[in-house]
Structure formats: C-alpha cells, structure tokens
C-alpha angles and dihedrals in degrees: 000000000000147000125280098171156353129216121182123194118194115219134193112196121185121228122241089238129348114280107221117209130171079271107058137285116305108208100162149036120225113175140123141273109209123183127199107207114198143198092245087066088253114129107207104201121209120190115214108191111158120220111281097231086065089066127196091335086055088056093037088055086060098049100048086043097051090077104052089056098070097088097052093058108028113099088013136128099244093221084063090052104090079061096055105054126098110256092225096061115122098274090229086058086046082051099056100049082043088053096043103046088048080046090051099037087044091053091039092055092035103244135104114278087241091067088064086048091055139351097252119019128188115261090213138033128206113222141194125235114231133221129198106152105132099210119079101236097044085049098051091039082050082049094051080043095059100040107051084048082070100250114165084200152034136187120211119201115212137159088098104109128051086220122084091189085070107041087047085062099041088049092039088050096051100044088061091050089054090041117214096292097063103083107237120213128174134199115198089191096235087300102129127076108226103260085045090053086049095057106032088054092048081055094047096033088089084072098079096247125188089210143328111242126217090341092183139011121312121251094050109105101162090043091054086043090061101050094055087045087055110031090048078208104118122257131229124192131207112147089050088057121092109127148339094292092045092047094054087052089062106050088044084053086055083230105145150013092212137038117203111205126218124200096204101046093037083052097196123059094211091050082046095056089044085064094049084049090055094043091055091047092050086052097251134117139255119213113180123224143180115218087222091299123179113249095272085071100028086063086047087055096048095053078050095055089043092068091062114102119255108279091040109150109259116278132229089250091130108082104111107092090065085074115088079206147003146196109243126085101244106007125224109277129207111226115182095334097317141106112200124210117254113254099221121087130269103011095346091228142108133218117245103220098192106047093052082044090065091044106031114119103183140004138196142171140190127193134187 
C-alpha cells in the first residue's frame, strides 16, 4: 500500500464560552483536517491543531508547513512515513501524518490504531472534567456538575487571580461540591514564581490534590524541582514535555511526579508513547491531554491514552463538549468518568463532510 495523495482542510470551531486559563481566554479552535489517500482504496485522517496559547502564528506555521510535505509522504508505505518527515516540522502538523498513516495501516489490516501502538491496549480510559470558570459559584456549580456526571476525577484550573485568599476559597468551594471521593487536580498554567507557587499550594495543599500542574513558568526545571521538594504535594509537567530527550531531563531534574502528554506538541504517537514508557521506568506517572482538539485528534489521543497501564491517573480525554460543533459523524462521548475506544478499526471515527464544510477556511491537495 502507499500513498497517492494528500488533501488538507483548514477549520475554525467556536467554543461553547470562553475557557479561561492563566494565558488568556481561549473562544475558538483553529486546526487542520489531513487525508492520506492510498492506493487500497483506505483514507487514513490526522488532526493538527496547535496549541491554543500559540495563537494565529502557531496555525500559520501549519499552513505554510502542510505543502512541503507532499513530497515526503506521497508514493510512500504509510507505516515509513514517521522516517521520512523533516524533523523541524510544527509538531501538531507531525501529529496529524503520524496520526493518519496508524490510522491507514490500522484500517488496512482491520484493528484500532492503539493495537499498533501496544500489544494489548485498554479498551476504555478514565478522564478527568475540567473547570475553568474564574468566578467561585460558576466553578463549584461546574464541580456538582461534574460529580453527579460520575467523574473520578477534575481538573481546576487557577493562577488567575494575584490574591491566594480567593483562590483558597474558589478551590475550597469547589472541593466540598465534588465531596472527598472525587480526585481533585489543578494546572496554574505556568502563572506562579516560584516562591508564589510555594506558598499559594501550601495554602491549597489542605484540599486533598492529586497533583498541582505546571505550577510556574516552563523552562524552569530547578524552580519546579523545588516546589515539589518544598510543598511535599506531587508535581505534573506539560509545557517541559516535547519529546523523549525533554522528557529524560525532567525526571533527572526531579522536576515532576507526572508527565501529561500532549499529541500535538509531542508530534509523533509513537515518540509520544516513548515518553509515557520513560516516565513508567523512572517510577513516575503519564497522564494524556488534548489541548481542545476537534474530534479527529481527540480520538488520536485516546488510542494514545489506551496504551497506559491500568491504574494510570485519569486523562484530559473530555474536552468535547467545550466545542459548539465538531468534525466527526457521532462524537466521543463521555459516560460515568470514562471514554471508551471506538470499535471500528484504525481511529474508529467518521468525518463529518458537512460540518467541516460550514467551517472550513481553506483547503489544498496534492497527488503523485
């Protein structure tokens, strides 16, 4: 089997309300839907959504990418591709080609994408809600929400406010709507100095938290080290987390109990799943995220997540439902904490033509 062409549509999906994050408000999704069309008939589909905190360049970088990568994947095996791409290309672009040649070796061989991934994937992932609703009441209502929806699991996001009094309360309030059995996690978005992040989690760490995430800025290693040595409350890292090498240096920082995984700033899956592997043999935990993907990468991410072992901490799968519309035909749904994989094979999942059609803002192909 190889490849015969490659067509890429470019999408903008509103969000149902603004999610607000230590960064800025985030109102809208702008990413990328690639095919691989093959000889064998079989269309293997990639998402590239950038992260939103990189804003329109992130998305322009993709666009003026996507091209130039013709000539790396046309006429070739999809399961050569991940060899053949340049290694500077924008890692949610390198996302979305791994993504769609799994997805086209999977559905040309008649299994999920996550069984060439492992040997035994799981065939459902627990996930966390999220919150990021910056005033108290909205929060705890988003936290009753949550819990009577049957999540295991919520993420909070803080580092939104200057004053600690406040966030004590928000996080306080919401820690009595979810009750002690519903595991509590926050993500200050790299927002704290150290010595802020220190004191503000000290002051937190009465809430019961699974773990505090990205609690100041990336690229400070020692800083995040010290924080975990002095708070005693575990650590997670996002932003520090691009690939296999990044994730060594890390753990070697002692940096973090937990490494969240991002398919599109990790680019390749199989890379991805390299960093989960190093996490589990330095004794420290993966935990899988979209960064607010449409349903194409949500589904990725979830053959990612199925790969984890059982016991794995709850991934950030559930982020659906902050979309007002999305591209696939029957989108995952989240039922009592749990996203479940797709039973078809490759990603399990449809586009849907006319919805990208209404918010498609560009389009492009190439063939051999």
């Amino acid at each position: 089997m190889k490849v015969t062409g490659l067509s890429w549509t470019a999408f903008c999906l509103p969000l149902t309300a603004p999610f607000h994050t230590a960064g800025g408000p985030v109102t809208s999704r702008e990413g990328l839907v690639v095919r691989l069309l093959t000889d064998a008939g079989i269309t293997g589909l990639g998402e590239a959504s950038p992260h939103p905190t990189l804003g329109r360049p992130g998305f322009h970088e993709v666009m003026a990418a996507i091209p130039g990568i013709a000539t790396s994947v046309l006429g070739a095996d999809p399961a050569s591709i991940g060899r053949r791409l340049p290694q500077d290309i924008p890692p949610a672009l390198a996302c979305a080609i791994s993504t769609a040649s799994l997805d086209a070796a999977s559905r040309s061989r008649g299994i999920p994408l996550a069984q060439l991934l492992t040997d035994r994937p799981r065939s459902e992932v627990p996930v966390n809600a999220t919150i990021a609703a910056d005033q108290e009441a909205d929060a705890s209502a988003q936290a009753t929400a949550a819990r009577e929806a049957w999540y295991s699991c919520v993420k909070l996001k803080v580092g939104m406010t200057q004053d600690i009094e406040a966030e004590r309360r928000r996080v306080a309030a919401v820690r009595r709507a979810l009750g002690p059995s519903v595991k509590l996690r926050l993500d200050a978005n790299g927002a704290w100095t150290v010595a802020d992040a220190i004191h503000s989690i000290r002051c937190l760490a009465g809430q019961a938290l699974e773990y505090v995430e990205q609690p100041v800025a990336p690229g400070n290693l020692a800083g995040m080290a010290r924080v975990r040595h002095d708070t005693g409350v575990p650590i997670a890292t996002d932003e520090d987390v691009a690939d296999p090498e990044s994730a060594r240096q890390v753990l070697h920082a002692g940096a973090a109990d937990v490494l969240v995984i991002k398919p599109m700033v990790a680019g390749d899956l199989r890379s991805a799943v390299k960093i989960a592997t190093i996490a589990a043999e330095a004794g420290a935990s993966s935990v899988v995220t979209t960064t607010i993907d449409a349903g194409i990468g949500t589904a990725a991410a979830l053959h990612l997540a199925a790969t984890l072992p059982e016991g794995s901490p709850a991934c950030g799968l559930a982020t659906s439902s902050l979309l007002a519309a999305d591209i696939i035909a029957g989108p995952l749904e989240v039922h009592r904490g749990l996203l479940v994989l797709p039973r078809g094979p490759g990603l399990g999942v449809e586009l849907n033509e006319r919805a990208l059609a209404r918010y498609a803002t560009a389009s492009g192909e190439a063939t051999l």
